[in-house]
TORDRENTOR-886127 format. One record per residue (C-alpha): residue in one letter; x, y, z; residue number from 0. Coordinates in pm, 1 decimal. Layout:
% TORDRENTOR-886127
 code        u        v        w pos
    A        X        Y        Z NUM
...
% end
This chain:
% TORDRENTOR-886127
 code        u        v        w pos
    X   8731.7  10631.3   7509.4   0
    X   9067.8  10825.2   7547.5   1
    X   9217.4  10772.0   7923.6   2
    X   9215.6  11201.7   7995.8   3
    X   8837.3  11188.8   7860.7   4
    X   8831.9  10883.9   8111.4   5
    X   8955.2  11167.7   8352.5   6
    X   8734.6  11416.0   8256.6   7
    X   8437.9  11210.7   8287.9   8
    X   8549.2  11045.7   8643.4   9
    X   8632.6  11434.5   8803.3  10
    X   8280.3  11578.7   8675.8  11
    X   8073.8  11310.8   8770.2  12
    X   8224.5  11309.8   9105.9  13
    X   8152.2  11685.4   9140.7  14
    X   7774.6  11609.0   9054.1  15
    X   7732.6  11316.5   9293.7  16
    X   7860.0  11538.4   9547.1  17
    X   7623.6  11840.4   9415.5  18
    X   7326.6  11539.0   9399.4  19
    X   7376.8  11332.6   9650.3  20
    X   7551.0  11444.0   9901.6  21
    X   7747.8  11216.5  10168.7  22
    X   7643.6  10822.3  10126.5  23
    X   7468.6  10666.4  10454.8  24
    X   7707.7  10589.4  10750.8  25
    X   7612.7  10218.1  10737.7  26
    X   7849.8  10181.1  10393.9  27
    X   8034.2  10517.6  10460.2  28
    X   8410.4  10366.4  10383.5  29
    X   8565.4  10689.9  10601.3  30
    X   8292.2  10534.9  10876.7  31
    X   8450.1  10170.0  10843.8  32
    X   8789.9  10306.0  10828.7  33
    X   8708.6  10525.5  11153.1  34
    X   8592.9  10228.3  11302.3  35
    X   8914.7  10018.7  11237.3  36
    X   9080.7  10335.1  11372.5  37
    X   8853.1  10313.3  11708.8  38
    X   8941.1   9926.8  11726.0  39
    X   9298.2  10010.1  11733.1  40
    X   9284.0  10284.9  11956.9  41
    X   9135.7  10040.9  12192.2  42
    X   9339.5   9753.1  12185.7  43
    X   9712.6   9944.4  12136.2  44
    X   9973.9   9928.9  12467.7  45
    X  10087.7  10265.4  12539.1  46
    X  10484.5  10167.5  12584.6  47
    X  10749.0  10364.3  12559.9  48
    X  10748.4  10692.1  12365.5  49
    X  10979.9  10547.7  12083.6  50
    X  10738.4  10248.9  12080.2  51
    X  10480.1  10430.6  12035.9  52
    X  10530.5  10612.2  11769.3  53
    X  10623.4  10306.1  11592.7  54
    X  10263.3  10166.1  11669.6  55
    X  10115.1  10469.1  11535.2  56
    X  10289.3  10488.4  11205.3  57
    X  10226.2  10130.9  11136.3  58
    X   9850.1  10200.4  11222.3  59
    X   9849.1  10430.9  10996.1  60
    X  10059.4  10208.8  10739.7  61
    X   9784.4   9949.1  10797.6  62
    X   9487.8  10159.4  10812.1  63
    X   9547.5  10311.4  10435.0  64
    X   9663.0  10023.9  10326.0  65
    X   9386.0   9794.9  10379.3  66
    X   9112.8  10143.9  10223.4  67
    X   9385.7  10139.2   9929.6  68
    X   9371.3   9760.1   9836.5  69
    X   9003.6   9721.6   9884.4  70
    X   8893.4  10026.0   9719.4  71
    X   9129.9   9983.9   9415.6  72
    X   9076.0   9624.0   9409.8  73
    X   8700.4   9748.7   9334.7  74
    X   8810.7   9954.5   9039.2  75
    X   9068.6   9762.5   8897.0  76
    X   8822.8   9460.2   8874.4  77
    X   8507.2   9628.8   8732.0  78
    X   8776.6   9766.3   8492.2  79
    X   8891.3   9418.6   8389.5  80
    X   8565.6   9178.8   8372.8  81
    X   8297.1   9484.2   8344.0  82
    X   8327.2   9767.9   8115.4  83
    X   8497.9  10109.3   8084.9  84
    X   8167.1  10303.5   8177.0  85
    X   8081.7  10115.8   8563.9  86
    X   8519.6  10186.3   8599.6  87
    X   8444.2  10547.7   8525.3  88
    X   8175.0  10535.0   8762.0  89
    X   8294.5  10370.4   9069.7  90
    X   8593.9  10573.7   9051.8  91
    X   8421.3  10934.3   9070.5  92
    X   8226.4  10746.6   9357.9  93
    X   8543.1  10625.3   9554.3  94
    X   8697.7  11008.8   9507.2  95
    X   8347.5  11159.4   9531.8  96
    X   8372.2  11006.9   9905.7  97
    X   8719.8  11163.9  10000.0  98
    X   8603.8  11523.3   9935.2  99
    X   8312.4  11754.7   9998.9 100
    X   8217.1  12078.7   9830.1 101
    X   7835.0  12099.0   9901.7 102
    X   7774.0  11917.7  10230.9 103
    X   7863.1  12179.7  10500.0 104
    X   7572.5  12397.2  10367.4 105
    X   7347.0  12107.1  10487.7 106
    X   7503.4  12120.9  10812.3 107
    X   7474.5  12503.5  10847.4 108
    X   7099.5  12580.7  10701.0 109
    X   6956.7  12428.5  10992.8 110
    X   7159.3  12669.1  11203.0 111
    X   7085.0  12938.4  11030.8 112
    X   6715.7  12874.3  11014.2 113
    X   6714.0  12897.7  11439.0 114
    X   6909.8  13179.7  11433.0 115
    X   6680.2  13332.1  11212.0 116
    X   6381.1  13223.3  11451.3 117
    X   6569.9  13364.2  11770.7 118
    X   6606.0  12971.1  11906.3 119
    X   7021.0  13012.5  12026.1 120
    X   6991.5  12678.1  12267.0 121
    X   6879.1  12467.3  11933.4 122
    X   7128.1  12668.9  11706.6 123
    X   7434.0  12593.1  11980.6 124
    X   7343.8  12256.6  12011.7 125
    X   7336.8  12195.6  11590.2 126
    X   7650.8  12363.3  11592.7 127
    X   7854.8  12133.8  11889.0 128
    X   7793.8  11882.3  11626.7 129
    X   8010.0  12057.1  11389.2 130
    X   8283.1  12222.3  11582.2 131
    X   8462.0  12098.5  11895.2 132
    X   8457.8  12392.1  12128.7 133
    X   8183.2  12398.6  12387.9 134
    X   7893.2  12619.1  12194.0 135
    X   7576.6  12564.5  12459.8 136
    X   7540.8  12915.7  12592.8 137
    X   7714.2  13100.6  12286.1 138
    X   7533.4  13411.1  12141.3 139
    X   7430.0  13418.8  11765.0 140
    X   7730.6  13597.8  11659.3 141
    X   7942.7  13356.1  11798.5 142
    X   7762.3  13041.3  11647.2 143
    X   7754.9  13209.7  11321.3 144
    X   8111.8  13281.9  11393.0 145
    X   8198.7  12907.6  11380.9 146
    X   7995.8  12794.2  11140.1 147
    X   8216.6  13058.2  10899.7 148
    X   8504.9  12906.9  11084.0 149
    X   8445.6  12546.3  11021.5 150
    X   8364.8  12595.3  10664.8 151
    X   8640.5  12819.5  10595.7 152
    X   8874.9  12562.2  10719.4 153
    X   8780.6  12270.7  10535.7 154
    X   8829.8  12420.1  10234.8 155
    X   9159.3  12276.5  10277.1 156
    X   9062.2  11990.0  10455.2 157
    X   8783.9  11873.2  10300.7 158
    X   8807.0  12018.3   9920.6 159
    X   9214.1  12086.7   9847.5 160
    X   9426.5  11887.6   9993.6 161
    X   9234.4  11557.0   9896.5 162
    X   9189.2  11668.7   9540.8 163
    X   9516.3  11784.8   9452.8 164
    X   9659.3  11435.8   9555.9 165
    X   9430.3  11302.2   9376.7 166
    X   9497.2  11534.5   9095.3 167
    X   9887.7  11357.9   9113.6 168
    X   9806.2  11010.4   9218.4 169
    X   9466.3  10933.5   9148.2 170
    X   9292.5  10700.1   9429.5 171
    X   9587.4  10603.2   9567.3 172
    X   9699.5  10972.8   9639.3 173
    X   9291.4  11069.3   9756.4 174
    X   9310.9  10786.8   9998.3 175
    X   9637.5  10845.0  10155.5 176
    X   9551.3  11166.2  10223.6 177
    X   9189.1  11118.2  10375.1 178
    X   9354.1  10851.1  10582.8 179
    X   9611.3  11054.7  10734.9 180
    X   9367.7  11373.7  10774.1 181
    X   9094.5  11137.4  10966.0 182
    X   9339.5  10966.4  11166.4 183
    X   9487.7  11333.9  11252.5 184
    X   9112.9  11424.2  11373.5 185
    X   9093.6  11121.1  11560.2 186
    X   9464.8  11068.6  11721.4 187
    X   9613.2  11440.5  11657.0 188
    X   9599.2  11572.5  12000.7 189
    X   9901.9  11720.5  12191.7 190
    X   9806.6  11501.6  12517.5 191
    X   9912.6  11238.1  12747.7 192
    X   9648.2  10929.5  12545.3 193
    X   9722.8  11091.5  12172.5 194
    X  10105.8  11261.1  12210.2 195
    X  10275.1  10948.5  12100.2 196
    X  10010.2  10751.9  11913.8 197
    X   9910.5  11051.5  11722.1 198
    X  10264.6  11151.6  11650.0 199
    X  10310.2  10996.7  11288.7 200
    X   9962.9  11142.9  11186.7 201
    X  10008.7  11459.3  11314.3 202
    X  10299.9  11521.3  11111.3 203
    X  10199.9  11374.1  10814.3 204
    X   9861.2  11550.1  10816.1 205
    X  10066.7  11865.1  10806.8 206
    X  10328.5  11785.8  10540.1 207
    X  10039.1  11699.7  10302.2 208
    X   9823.7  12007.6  10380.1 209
    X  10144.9  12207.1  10338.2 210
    X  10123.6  12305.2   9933.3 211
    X   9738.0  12286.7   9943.4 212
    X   9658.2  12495.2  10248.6 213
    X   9880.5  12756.1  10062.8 214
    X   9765.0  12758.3   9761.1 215
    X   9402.5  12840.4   9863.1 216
    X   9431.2  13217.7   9896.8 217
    X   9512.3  13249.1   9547.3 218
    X   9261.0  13080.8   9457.9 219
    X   9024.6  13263.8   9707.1 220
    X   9143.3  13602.5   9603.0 221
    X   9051.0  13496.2   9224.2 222
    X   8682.5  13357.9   9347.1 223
    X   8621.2  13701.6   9563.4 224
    X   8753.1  13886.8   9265.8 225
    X   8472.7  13699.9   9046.9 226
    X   8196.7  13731.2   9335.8 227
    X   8226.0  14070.0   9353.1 228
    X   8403.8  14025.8   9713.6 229
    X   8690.8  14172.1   9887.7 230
    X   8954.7  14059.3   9694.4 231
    X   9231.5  14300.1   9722.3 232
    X   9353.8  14243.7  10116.9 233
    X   9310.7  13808.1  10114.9 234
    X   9661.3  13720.7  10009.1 235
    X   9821.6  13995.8  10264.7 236
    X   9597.5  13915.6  10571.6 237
    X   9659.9  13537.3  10489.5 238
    X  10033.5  13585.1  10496.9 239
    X   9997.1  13788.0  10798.8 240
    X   9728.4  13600.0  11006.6 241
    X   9896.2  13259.1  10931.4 242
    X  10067.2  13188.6  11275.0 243
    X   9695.6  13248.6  11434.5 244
    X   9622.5  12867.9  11496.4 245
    X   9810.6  12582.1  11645.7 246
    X   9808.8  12402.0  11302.0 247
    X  10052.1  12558.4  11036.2 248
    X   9795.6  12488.7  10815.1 249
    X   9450.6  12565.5  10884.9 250
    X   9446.3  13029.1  10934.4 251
    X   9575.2  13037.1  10560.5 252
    X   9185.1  12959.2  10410.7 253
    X   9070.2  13088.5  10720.1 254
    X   9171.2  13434.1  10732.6 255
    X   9123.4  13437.9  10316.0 256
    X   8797.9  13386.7  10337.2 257
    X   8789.2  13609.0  10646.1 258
    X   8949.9  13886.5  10426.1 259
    X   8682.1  13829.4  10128.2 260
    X   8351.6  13791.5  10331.8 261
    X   8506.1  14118.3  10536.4 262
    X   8423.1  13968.4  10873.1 263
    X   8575.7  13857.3  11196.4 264
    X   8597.4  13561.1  11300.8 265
    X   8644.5  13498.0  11637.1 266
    X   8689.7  13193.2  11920.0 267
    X   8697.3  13313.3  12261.9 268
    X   9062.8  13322.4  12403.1 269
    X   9220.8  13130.1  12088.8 270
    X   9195.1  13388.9  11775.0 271
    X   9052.6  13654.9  11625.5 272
    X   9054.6  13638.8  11243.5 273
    X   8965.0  13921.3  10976.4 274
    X   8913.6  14293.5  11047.7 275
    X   8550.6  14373.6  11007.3 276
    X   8221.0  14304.4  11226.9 277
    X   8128.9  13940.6  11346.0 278
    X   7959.0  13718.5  11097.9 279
    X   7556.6  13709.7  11075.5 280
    X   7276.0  13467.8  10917.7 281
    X   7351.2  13616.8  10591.3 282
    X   7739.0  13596.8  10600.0 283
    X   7692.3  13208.8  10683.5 284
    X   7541.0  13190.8  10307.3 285
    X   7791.7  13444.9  10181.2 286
    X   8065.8  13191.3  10330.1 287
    X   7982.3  12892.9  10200.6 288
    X   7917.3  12985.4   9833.8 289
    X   8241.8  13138.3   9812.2 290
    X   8418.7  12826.7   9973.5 291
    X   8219.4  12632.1   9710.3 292
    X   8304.2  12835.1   9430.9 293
    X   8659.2  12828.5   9522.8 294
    X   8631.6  12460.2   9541.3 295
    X   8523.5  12441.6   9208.8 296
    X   8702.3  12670.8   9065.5 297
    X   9027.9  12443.2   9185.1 298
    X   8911.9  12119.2   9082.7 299
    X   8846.2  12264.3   8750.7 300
    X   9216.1  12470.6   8732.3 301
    X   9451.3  12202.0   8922.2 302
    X   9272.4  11863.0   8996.0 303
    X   9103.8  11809.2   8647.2 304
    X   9427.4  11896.0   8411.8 305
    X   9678.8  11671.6   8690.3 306
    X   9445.1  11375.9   8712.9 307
    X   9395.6  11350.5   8311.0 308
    X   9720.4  11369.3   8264.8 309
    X   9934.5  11249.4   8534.7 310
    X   9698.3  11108.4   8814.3 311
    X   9505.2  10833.5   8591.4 312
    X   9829.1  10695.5   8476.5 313
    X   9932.2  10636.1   8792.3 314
    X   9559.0  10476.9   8923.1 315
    X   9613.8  10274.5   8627.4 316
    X   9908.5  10132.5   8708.3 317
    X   9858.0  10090.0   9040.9 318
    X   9495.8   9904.5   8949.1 319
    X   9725.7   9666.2   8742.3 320
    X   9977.7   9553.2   9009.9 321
    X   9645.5   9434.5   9207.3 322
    X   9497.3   9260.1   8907.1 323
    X   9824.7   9086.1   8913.9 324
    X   9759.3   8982.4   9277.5 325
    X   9399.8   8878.0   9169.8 326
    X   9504.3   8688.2   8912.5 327
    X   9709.4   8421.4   9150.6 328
    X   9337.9   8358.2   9229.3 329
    X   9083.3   8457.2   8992.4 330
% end
């Protein structure tokens, strides 16, 4: 088979696992391992001086990808060499099925929606602390619907963009170095006295690779409102304009895009108010995340497809090959 139908094959199966399947079980979850390597290092890391620990941080990190990148390409690359083309194709979708998600925060949300819908707030709140980190016991429907749009909104980026246009111009490698630095942002990222130093590296880096991504996704928003019948006209202006709106430089752009299609506000409580029109409801939730998954789609089809089969494969490739050349000092 030619190496971009190789591509082809890899990118759609991916996008049907995900559609399928869904997440794979914690217990062989690599993002769960590689949180759990993060946790052990948290743990057992000597806050020193602030120089210091920066160092530690960025060589966590260093470490941290590293070992993901060498075992999870050392998969590939070896099914490649002593299997067959077809189990290479298909443990590669897996390994970038697992550092993005399209489908998987309407499984988090119906649940939510379905106590809204039954007048049950206290369940509804508590369903939705597990996806957002504000405190939601006590919020009124609006505002739990208002972070479930929020949450969903902002992982396009997170979750759907940013992993799959590295991936889109490194393959693997490129998924993996990004899902490292974005989980080790969510886990170390925080502007405080345990996390300012330690967190500094992945902070940063988080943000540089979320720059071109987090940018390009009112474009692409604009074109999936435009096709769902949505709001299309105002996204790109209230994106530029709403930008500043949250600490991250990164996370309003989707945001307040898909704020400006759905023609909602989105709104937490002494932070930011996104989006001109009424606060989100049960059926805006819905509205929300099949435009986010359209969108997602509708990228991975325009940018990640066409830049993995032609660019990102080549490099997988030849980064699969330096580790057969490692294997083969033993094997």
């Amino acid at each position: 088979m030619e190496l971009w139908m190789s591509a082809v094959c890899i990118v759609l199966l991916a996008i049907v696992i995900d559609a399928v399947i869904g997440e794979v079980p914690n217990a062989i979850h690599p993002l769960r391992w590689t949180g759990n390597l993060v946790a052990f290092l948290d743990r057992h890391i000597k806050r020193t001086s602030k120089l210091a620990t920066n160092l530690k941080g960025f060589l966590s990190y260093l470490l941290v990808a590293g070992l993901y990148l060498f075992i999870a390409v050392s998969i590939i690359a070896l099914s490649r060499e002593y299997l067959n083309e077809y189990v290479w194709i298909v443990l590669s979708a897996f390994v970038f099925k697992v550092s993005f998600a399209v489908f998987s925060f309407r499984r988090h949300v119906k649940p939510i929606q379905r106590d809204l819908i039954n007048g049950d707030l206290e369940a509804a709140a508590a369903k939705t602390q597990m996806i957002v980190s504000r405190k939601t016991k006590g919020m009124d429907a609006e505002h739990i619907a208002s972070s479930c749009t929020e949450t969903i909104t902002e992982n396009l980026v997170d979750s759907v963009m940013s992993p799959t246009f590295y991936f889109g111009i490194l393959g693997i490698p490129g998924a993996i170095v990004f899902r490292c630095a974005n989980l080790m942002d969510a886990m170390w990222g925080y502007l405080n006295e345990k996390y300012g130093d330690l967190g500094f590296f992945v902070a940063k880096f988080d943000d540089v690779l979320g720059f071109i991504s987090s940018r390009l996704s009112p474009i692409f928003v604009t074109i999936s409102a435009f096709l769902l019948r949505m709001e299309w006209r105002p996204v790109i202006r209230m994106a530029r304009e709403g930008k500043n709106l949250t600490p991250s430089p990164n996370s309003a752009w989707s945001m307040v895009a898909c704020a400006a299609a759905l023609g909602i506000r989105m709104e937490k409580v002494g932070v930011y108010v996104m989006g001109k029109g009424e606060m989100p409801t049960v059926q805006d939730i819905t509205r929300c995340y099949h435009l986010v998954e359209f969108t997602s789609i509708l990228f991975i089809l325009v940018i990640t497809l066409p830049l993995y089969a032609f660019l990102g494969i080549h490099v997988q490739i030849w980064f699969e090959d330096v580790i057969l050349r490692f294997w083969g000092l033993f094997i």
